[in-house]
Structure formats: C-alpha cells, structure tokens
C-alpha positions, 0 to 999 in steps of 0.5 A, a space after each residue: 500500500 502507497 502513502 496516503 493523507 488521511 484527516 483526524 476529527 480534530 482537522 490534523 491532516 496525516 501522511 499514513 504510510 505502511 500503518 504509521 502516521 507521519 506529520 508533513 514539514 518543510 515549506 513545500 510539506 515534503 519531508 515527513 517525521 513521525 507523528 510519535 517523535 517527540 513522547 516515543 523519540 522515533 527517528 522514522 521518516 521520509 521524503 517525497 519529491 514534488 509529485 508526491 512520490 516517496 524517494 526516501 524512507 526510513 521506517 524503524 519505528 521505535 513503537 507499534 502503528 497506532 490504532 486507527 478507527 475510521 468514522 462515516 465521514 472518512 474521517 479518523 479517530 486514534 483509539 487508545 486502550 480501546 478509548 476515543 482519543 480526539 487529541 492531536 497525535 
C-alpha cells in the first residue's frame, strides 16, 4: 500500500504510510517525521519529491502503528486502550 493523507476529527491532516502516521514539514510539506517523535523519540521518516512520490524512507519505528478507527465521514479517530482519543497525535 502507497502513502496516503488521511484527516483526524480534530482537522490534523496525516501522511499514513505502511500503518504509521507521519506529520508533513518543510515549506513545500515534503519531508515527513513521525507523528510519535517527540513522547516515543522515533527517528522514522521520509521524503517525497514534488509529485508526491516517496524517494526516501526510513521506517524503524521505535513503537507499534497506532490504532486507527475510521468514522462515516472518512474521517479518523486514534483509539487508545480501546478509548476515543480526539487529541492531536
């Protein structure tokens, strides 16, 4: 499965790629960290060109993918201990 941006309830938008979330930085939102670098201190990342393309990824996590849940209106919830987080990630 490729990357795909997905939207939180709480309007965050996130890259997901291979079932981890990457928040997008830079100015042209092309190079992305993971969403849980600063409480697990994870190195994950990766880049994309300017057609949205991954050219480079590393991808050791330092922790499992989140759990996700996605409502009816295509939007995503992080379940945590198997309650509704409405929090950033």
């Amino acid at each position: 499965m490729g990357a795909q941006l997905i939207q939180f309830t709480n309007g965050k938008t996130l890259l997901m790629y291979q079932k981890y979330t990457f928040s997008m930085q830079g100015v042209h939102k092309n190079y992305g960290i993971c969403s849980r670098k600063r409480g697990r201190k994870c190195k994950a990342r990766l880049r994309l060109n300017k057609c949205g393309e991954i050219v480079f990824a590393e991808t050791n996590h330092s922790h499992p993918p989140p759990k996700l849940m996605k409502n009816a209106n295509g939007q995503y919830v992080r379940i945590d201990n198997g309650e509704f987080s409405y929090l950033p990630i």
